[in-house]
C-alpha positions in Angstrom: 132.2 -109.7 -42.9 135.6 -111.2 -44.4 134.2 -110.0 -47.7 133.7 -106.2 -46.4 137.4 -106.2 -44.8 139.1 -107.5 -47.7 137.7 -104.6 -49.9 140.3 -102.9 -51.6 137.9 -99.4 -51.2 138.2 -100.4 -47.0 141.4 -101.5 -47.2 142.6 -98.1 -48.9 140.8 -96.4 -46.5 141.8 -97.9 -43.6 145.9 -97.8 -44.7 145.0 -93.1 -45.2 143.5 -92.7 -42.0 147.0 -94.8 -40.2 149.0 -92.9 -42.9 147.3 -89.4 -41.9 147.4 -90.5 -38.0 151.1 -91.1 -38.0 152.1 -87.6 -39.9 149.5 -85.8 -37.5 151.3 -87.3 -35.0 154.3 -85.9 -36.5 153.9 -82.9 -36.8 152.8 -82.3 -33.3 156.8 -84.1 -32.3 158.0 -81.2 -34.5 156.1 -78.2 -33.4 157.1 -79.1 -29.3 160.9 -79.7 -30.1 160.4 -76.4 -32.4 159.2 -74.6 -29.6 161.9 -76.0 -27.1 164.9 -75.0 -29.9 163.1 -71.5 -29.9 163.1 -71.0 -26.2 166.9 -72.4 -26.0 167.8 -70.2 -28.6 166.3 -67.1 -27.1 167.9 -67.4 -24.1 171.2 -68.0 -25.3 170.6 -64.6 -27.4 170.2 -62.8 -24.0 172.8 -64.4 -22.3 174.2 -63.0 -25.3 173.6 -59.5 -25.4 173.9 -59.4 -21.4 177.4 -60.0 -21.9 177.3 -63.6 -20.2 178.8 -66.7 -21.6 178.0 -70.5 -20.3 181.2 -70.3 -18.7 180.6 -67.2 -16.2 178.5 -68.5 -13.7 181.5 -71.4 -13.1 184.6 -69.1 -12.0 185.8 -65.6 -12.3 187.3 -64.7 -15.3 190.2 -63.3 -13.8 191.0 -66.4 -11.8 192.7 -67.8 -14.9 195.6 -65.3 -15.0 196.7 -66.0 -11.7 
């Protein structure tokens, strides 16, 4: 059994399939933050073409010339 692990073919193989796991695992980290960033972004745009900053829902815009 010793022989079979320590077989450079098994050992290769073994070290891909981690190597292939790990970017798999990867990519799916990317794609969900890539999918939050779009939906952020999106909304921002609207807020955007609405006319509406961060800042509006906090006071009134006139307050600050008093």
């Amino acid at each position: 059994m010793a022989d079979f692990l320590t077989n450079p073919w098994v050992v290769i193989v073994i070290v891909i399939s981690v190597m292939i796991g790990n970017l798999s695992a990867l990519k799916y980290v990317i794609n969900m933050r890539s999918k939050a960033m779009k939906k952020a972004i999106e909304a921002q745009k609207k807020k955007k073409e609405q006319g509406k900053d961060d800042w509006d829902d906090d006071w009134d815009k006139d307050d600050w010339k008093k």
